[in-house]
C-alpha positions as CSV (number, residue, x, y, z in Angstrom):
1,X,1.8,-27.0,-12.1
2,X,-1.8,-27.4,-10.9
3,X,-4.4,-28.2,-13.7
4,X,-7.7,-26.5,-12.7
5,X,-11.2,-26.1,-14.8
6,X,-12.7,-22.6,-15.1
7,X,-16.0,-21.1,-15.8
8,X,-16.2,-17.6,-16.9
9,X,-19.6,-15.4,-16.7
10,X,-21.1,-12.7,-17.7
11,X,-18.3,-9.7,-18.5
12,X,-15.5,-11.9,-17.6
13,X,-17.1,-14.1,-20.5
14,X,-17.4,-11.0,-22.7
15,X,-13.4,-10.6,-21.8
16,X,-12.3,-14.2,-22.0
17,X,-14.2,-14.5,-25.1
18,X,-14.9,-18.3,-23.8
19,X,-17.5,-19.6,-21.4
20,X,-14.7,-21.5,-19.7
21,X,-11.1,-22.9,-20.2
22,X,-8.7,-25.6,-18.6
23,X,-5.6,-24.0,-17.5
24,X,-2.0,-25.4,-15.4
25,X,-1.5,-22.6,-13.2
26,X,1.9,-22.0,-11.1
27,X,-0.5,-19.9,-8.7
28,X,-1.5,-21.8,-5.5
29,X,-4.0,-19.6,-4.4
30,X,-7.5,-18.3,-6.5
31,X,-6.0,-14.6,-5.8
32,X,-2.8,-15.7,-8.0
33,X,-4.6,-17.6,-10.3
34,X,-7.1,-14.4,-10.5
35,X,-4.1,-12.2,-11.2
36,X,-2.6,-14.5,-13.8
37,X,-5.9,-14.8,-15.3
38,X,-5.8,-10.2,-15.8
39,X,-2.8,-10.7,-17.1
40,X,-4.2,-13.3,-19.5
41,X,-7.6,-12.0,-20.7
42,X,-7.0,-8.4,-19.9
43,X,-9.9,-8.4,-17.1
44,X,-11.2,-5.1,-16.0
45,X,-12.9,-6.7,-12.3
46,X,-10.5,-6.2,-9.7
47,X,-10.8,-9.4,-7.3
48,X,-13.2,-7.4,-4.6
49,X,-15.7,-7.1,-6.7
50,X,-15.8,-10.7,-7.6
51,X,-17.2,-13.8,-5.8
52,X,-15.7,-17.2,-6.6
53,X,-16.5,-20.4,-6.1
54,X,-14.4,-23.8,-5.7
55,X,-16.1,-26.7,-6.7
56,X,-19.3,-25.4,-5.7
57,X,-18.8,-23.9,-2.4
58,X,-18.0,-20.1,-2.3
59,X,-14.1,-19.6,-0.9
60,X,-12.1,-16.6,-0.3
61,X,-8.8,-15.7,-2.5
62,X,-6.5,-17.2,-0.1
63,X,-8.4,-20.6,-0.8
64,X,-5.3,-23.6,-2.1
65,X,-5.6,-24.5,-5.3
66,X,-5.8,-28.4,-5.7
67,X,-5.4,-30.6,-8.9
68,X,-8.7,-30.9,-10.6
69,X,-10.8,-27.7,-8.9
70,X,-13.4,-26.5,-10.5
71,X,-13.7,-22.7,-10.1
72,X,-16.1,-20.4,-11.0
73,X,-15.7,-16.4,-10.8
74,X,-19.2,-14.8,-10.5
75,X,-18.8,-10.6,-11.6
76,X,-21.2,-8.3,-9.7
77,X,-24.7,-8.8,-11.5
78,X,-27.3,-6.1,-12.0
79,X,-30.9,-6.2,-13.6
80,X,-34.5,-6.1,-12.4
């Protein structure tokens, strides 16, 4: 099991119900973890409409998962 840290924003917040969580995932890649994470928290964002971020620097879902990551998900944002 990987132990990861992970910040929630925005709807994903709203979903989560929590601004963040540690978790020990099984996945090895964000897309898993992203998927175990719906299944979790019930998310309504599919992946694609999602950036995410791995210890600061923006990765794409086939981005390993290490011991430690901290990984942000950033849901589309709209204002003015």
């Amino acid at each position: 099991m990987t132990m990861v840290n992970l910040q929630y924003y925005a709807q994903l917040r709203e979903q989560a119900g929590i601004g963040g969580e540690q978790v020990a995932t099984a996945a090895t890649t964000l897309g898993q973890l992203y998927e175990e994470l719906c299944a979790r928290h019930d998310f309504s964002l599919a992946a694609d409409v999602l950036k995410v971020a791995v210890n600061a620097q923006f990765c794409g879902w086939d981005h390993p998962l290490r011991d430690g990551d901290t990984i942000v998900f950033i849901p589309p944002v709209a204002g003015g």
